[in-house]
N, C-alpha and C positions, 0 to 999 in steps of 0.2 A: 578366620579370626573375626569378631565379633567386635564392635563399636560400644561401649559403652553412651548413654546419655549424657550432657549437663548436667540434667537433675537428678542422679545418680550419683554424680561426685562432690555433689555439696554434703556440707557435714551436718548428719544429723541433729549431734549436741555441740553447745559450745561452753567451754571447759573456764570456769569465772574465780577471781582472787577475792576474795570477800572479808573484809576486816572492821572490827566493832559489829553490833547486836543490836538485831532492834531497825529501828528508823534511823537509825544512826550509822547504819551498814554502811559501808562504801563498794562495789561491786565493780571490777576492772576486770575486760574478756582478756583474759589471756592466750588462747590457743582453741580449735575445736576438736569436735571426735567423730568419727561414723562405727556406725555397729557394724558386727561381723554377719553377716547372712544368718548364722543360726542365735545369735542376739545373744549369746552367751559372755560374750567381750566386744573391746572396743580399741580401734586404731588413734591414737594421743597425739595428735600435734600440738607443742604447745610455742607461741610467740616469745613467751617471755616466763621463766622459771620462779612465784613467788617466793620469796624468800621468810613472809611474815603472812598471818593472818591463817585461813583457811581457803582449801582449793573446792569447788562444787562442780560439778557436771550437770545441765540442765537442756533436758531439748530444745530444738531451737524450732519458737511458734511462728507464726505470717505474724503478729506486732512485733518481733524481737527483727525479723524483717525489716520491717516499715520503720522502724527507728534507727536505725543503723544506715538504711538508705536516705531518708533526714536530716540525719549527722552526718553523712558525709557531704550531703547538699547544703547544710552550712558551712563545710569548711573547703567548699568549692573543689569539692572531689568527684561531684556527682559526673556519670555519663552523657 
């Protein structure tokens, strides 16, 4: 049996509620995704089900990182 990595089980995209257009959007991460080995699909976790606006899937870059670990060092989350 074989060990998978850390960086293997993070999610590739993270799966975003996005309402109003424009500059005016508002973007709330709701849940993420990882691809399937042959990238044909994708496994859906989602935190919270929107009920309004539109859902997007977006990969997740090294900034979407770095701000996420920022925000949670303002809200005294950090490690």
């Amino acid at each position: 049996m074989t060990k998978k990595s850390n960086e293997s089980n993070r999610p590739t995209h993270a799966i975003w509620q996005v309402q109003g257009e424009g500059d005016k959007a508002r973007w709330n991460r709701v849940g993420a995704a990882w691809m399937h080995k042959d990238l044909k699909g994708a496994n859906l976790k989602f935190d919270s089900i929107p009920l309004s606006g539109r859902v997007v899937v977006r990969e997740i870059t090294e900034q979407d990182n770095a701000t996420e670990q920022n925000e949670a060092a303002a809200q005294g989350g950090a490690e």
